[in-house]
C-alpha positions in Angstrom: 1.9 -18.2 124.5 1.6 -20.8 127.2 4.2 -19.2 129.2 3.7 -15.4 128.9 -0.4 -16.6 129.9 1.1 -18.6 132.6 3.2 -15.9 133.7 0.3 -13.4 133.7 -2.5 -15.6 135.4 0.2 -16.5 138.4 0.7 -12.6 139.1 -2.5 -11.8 138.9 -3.6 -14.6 141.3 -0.9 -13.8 143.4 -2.3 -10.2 143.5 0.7 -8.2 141.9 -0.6 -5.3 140.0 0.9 -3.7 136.8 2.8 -2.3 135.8 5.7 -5.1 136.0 9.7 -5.1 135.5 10.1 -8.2 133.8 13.6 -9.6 134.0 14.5 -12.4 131.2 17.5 -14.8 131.2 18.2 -17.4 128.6 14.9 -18.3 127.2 12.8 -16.3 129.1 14.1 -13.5 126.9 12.0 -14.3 124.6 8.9 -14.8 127.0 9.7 -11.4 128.1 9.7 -9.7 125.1 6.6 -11.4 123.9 4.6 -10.3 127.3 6.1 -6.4 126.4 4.4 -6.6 123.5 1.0 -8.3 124.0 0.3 -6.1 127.2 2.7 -3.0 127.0 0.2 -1.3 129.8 1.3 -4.1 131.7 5.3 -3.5 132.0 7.5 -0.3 133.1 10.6 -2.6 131.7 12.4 -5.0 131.1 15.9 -6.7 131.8 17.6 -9.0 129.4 20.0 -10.8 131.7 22.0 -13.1 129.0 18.8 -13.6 127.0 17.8 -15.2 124.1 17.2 -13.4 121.0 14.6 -13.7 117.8 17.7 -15.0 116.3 18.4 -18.1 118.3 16.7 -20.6 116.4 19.2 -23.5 117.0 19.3 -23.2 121.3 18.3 -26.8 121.6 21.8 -27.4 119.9 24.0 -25.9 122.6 22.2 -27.5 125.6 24.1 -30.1 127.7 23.4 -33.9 127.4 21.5 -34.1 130.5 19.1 -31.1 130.0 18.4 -32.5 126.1 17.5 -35.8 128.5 15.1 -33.4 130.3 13.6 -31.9 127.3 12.9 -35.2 125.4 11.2 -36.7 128.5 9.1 -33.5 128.0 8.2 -33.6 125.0 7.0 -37.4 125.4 5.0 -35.1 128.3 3.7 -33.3 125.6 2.5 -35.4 123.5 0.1 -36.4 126.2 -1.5 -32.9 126.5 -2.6 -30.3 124.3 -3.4 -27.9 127.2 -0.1 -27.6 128.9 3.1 -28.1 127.0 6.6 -28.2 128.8 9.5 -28.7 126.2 9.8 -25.0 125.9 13.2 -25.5 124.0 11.1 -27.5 121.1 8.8 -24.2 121.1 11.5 -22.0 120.5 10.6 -21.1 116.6 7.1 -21.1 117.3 7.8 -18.4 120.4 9.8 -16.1 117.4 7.1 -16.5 115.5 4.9 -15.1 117.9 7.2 -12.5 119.0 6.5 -11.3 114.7 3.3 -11.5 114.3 2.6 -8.9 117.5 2.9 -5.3 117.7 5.9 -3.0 117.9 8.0 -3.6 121.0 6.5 -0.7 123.4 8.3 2.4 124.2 9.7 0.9 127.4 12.9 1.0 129.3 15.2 -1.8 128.2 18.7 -3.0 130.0 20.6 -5.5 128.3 23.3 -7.2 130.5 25.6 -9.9 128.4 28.6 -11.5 129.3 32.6 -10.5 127.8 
């Protein structure tokens, strides 16, 4: 939720008006998806550009050495705020969970673009 509320206050105080092609790679899949569905008015489509799925519960796993460095400096970040977290790969089941508990994806263009 941080980053789909992030994502929406920085277009809006940028001045972009709806209604948005979101474009998702890797995580921001997820993010995207999420955004569909708590403001379909808000987005005319979206791109899944090697994304993330509701199924990827173990993407911490796969990362390389010095990007799990990264993300447990983060999450010592974290633990520091309540406001503003930054380990978004530790966030990854909650973000699913989200992704549930909202409405029906909206009746929205969709291109999925995947490598092999």
């Amino acid at each position: 939720m941080n980053i789909v509320n992030t994502l929406r206050e920085a277009l809006t105080s940028v001045g972009f008006e709806p209604p948005f092609l979101l474009v998702g790679h890797s995580l921001g899949g997820l993010y995207a998806n999420l955004y569909a569905r708590l403001y379909p008015n808000e987005v005319a489509g979206l791109v899944f550009l090697e994304s993330s799925t509701t199924k990827d519960t173990s993407l911490n796993d796969y990362q390389a050495k010095a990007v799990k460095t990264i993300n447990k400096m983060f999450k010592v970040f974290d633990s520091l705020s309540s406001h503003k977290q930054f380990s978004e790969v530790n966030f990854v089941e909650k973000t699913i969970n989200q992704i549930h508990l909202t409405d029906t994806f909206p009746e929205i263009p969709v291109l999925v673009i995947t490598g092999g």
